[in-house]
N, C-alpha and C positions, 0 to 999 in steps of 0.2 A: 786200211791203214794198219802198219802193221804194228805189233806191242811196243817197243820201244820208243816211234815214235808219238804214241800213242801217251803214253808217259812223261815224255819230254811233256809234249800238249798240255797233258794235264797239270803237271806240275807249274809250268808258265803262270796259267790261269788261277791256279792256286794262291801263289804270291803275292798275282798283281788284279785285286778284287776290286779295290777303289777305297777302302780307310786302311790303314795302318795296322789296329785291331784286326779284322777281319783276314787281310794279306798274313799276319804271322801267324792266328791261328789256324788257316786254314790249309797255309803251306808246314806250319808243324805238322800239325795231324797229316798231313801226306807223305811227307817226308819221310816222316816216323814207323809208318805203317803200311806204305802201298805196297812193299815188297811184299808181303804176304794175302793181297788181295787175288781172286780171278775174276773172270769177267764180269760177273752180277755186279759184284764191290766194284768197278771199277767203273762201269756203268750208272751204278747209284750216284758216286762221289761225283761224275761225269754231268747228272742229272741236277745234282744238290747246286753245283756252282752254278746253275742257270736261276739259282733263287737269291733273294733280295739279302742284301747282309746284315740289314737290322735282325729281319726274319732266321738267321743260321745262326746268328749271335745270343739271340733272345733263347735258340732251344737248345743252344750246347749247354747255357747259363742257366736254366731252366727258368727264367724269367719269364717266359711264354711256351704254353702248349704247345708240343709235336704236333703236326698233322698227322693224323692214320696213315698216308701215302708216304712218309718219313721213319717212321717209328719201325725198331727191332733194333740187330746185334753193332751195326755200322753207326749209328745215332746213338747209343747208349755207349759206343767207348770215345766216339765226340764226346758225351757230356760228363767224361771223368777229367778230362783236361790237365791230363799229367804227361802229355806229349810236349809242353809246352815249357821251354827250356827259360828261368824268370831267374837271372844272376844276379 
């Protein structure tokens, strides 16, 4: 698949997670920032949307522990959450 449509993909998926919460912050933080992803990052975030949304919700909010398998520089600017546009 080539990048572009690879992005599209992603961002689809992004949006439409299943609550309301989860679809905006997940499609901010991608929105906002995949342009300067390569492929690790884009892989990781590719990886992250195959996890539960209480679970993605809980660690950007830091309400519940990172997994080890989760944690470093792409999880820690999820949990500053100033990608997130609140008018």
């Amino acid at each position: 698949m080539d990048r572009d449509a690879r992005i599209k993909r992603l961002q689809f998926r992004a949006w439409h997670r299943g609550t309301r919460e989860a679809d905006y912050m997940m499609g901010c933080y991608f929105d906002r920032l995949h342009q300067g992803w390569d492929e690790e990052s884009l892989s990781w975030f590719e990886a992250l949307l195959g996890q539960e949304d209480p679970d993605i919700l809980g660690w950007a909010m830091g309400s519940i522990p990172v997994p080890p398998e989760w944690q470093g520089p792409m999880m820690e600017r999820m949990q500053r959450l100033d990608y997130i546009k609140i008018n």
